[in-house]
Wavefront OBJ file of the C-alpha trace (Angstrom):
o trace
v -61.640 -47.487 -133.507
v -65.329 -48.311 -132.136
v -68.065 -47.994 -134.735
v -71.490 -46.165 -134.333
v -73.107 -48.859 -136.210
v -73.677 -52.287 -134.894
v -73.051 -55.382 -135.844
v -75.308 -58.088 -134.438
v -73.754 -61.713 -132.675
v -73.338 -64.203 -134.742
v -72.554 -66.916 -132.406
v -76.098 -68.855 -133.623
v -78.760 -67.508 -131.118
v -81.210 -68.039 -133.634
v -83.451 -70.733 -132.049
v -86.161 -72.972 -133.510
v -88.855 -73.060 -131.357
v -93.112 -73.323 -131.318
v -93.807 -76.068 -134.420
v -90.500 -74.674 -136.262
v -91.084 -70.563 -135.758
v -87.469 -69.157 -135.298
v -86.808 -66.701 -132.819
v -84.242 -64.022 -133.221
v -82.721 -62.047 -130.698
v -82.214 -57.920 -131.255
v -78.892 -58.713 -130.207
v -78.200 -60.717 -133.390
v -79.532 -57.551 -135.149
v -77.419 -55.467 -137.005
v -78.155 -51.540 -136.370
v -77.671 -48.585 -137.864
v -75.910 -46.332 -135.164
v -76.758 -48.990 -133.235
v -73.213 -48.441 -131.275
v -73.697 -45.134 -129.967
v -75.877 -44.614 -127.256
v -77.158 -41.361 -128.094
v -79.394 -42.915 -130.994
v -79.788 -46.650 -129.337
v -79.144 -48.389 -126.167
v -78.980 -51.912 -126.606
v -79.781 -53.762 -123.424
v -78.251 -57.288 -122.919
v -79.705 -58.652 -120.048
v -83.330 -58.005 -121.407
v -82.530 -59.057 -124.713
v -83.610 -55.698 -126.570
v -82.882 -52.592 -128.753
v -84.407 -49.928 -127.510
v -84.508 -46.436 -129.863
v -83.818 -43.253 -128.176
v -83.798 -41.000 -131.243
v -82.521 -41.483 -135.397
v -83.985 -39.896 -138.525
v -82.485 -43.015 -140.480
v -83.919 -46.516 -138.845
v -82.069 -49.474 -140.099
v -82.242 -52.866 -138.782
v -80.912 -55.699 -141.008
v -80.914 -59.732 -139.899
v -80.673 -62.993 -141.450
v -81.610 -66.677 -140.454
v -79.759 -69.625 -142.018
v -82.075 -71.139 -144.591
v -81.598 -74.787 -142.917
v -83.711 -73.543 -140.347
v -86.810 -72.962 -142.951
v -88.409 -75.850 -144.626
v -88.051 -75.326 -148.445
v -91.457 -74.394 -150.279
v -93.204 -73.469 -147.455
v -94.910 -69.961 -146.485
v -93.889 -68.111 -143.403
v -94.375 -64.592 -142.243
v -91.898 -62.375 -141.011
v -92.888 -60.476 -137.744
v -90.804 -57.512 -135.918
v -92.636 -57.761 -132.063
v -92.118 -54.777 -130.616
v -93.785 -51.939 -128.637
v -94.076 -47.732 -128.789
v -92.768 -46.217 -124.936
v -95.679 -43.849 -123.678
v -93.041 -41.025 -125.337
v -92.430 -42.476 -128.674
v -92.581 -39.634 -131.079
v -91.922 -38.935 -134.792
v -93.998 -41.930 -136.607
v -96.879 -39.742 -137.214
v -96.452 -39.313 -141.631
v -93.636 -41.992 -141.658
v -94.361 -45.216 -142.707
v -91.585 -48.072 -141.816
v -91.049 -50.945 -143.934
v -90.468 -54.308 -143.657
v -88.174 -55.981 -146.235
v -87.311 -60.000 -146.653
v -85.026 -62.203 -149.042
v -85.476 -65.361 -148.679
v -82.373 -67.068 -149.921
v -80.009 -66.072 -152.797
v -81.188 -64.969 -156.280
v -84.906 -64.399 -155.112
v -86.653 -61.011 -154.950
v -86.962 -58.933 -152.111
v -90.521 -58.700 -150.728
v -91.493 -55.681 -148.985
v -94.901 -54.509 -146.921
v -95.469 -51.102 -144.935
v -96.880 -49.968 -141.637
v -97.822 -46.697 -139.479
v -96.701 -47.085 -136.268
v -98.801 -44.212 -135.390
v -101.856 -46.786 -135.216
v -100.107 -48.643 -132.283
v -101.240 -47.704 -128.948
v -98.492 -46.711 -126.918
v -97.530 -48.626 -123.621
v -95.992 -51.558 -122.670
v -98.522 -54.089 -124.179
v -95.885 -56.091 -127.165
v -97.619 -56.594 -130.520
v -96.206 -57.224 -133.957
v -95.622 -54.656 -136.146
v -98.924 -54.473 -137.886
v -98.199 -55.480 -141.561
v -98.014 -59.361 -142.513
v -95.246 -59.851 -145.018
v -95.259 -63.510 -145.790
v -92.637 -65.026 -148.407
v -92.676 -68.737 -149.856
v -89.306 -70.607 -149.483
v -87.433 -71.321 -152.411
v -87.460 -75.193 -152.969
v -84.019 -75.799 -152.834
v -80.953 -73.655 -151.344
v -77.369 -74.114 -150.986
v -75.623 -75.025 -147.665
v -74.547 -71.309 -146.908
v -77.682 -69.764 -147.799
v -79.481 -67.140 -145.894
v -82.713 -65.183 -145.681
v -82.122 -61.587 -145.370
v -84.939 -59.195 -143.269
v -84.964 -55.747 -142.631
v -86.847 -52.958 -140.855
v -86.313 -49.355 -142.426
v -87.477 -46.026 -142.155
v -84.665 -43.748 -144.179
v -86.890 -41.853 -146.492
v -88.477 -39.244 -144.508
v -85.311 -37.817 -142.916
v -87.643 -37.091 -139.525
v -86.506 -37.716 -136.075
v -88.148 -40.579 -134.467
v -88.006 -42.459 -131.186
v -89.479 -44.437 -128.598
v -89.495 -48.247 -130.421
v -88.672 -50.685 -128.590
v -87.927 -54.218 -130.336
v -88.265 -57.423 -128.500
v -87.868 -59.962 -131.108
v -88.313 -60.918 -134.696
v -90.161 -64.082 -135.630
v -90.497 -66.063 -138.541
v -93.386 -68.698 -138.549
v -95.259 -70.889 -140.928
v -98.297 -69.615 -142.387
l 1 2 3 4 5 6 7 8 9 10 11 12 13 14 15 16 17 18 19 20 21 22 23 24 25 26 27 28 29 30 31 32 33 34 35 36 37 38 39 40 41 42 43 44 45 46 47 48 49 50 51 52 53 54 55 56 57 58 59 60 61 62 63 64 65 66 67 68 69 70 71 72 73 74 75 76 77 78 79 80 81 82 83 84 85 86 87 88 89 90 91 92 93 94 95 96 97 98 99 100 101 102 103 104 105 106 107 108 109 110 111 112 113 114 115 116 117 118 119 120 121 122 123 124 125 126 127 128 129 130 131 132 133 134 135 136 137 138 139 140 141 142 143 144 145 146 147 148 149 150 151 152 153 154 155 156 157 158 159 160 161 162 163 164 165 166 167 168 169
């Protein structure tokens, strides 16, 4: 039986790249009825999730904390873009969400995507969550991210996400 959520790769496409920024893929993303075309189509060659319509947006990642340096300050960016007939972010903030590494707190910011201009033109989403490493994790450790918009219960569409990047500060 096929789920309508998806679960993102796992087979280690985050990549460290750009003075230790790591990259991640929307195909390691793991999305809310992300498996049924009718809410998302999720291309592979171009490496993107695009959102044809939800009224619950849930996007959930992680990056292995051996790819952060410990006590340091990064930000957590979703780059993404609004198509030219995005609708439904007018009154409906989304927010942005990150845990870095067991036993810390989560840290969470807020945008309107109704400020974006729509197009084609890629820009992050406009809200800088930054976190500070913990100064020690465990081999298996992980820091958890998250884009969300489940409050509002309003259909929205049109987002397109390219990447998600986490970079020093």
């Amino acid at each position: 039986m096929t789920s309508s959520h998806r679960k993102g790769s796992t087979e280690g496409t985050n990549r460290v790249r750009d003075g230790g920024a790591v990259h991640v893929s929307p195909l390691e993303l793991d999305i809310t009825w992300g498996g049924d075309g009718r809410y998302w189509r999720i291309d592979q060659d171009r490496r993107i999730a695009e959102l044809i319509q939800v009224c619950w947006l849930e996007v959930n990642g992680s990056v292995e904390m051996h790819h952060l340096q410990p006590n340091t300050r990064y930000k957590l960016e979703f780059k993404i873009r609004l198509k030219p007939d995005a609708f439904g972010w007018n009154d409906s903030p989304v927010y942005i969400m990150a845990m870095p590494g067991k036993g810390t707190k989560c840290i969470w910011a807020s945008a309107d995507l109704s400020k974006i201009r729509k197009g084609e033109q890629t820009c992050s989403i406009p809200s800088r969550l930054e976190f500070t490493t913990p100064s020690s994790s465990v081999a298996d450790d992980k820091m958890s991210f998250g884009l969300f918009e489940i409050w509002k219960g309003r259909w929205k569409g049109g987002l397109v996400i390219e990447e998600v990047v986490i970079s020093k500060v």
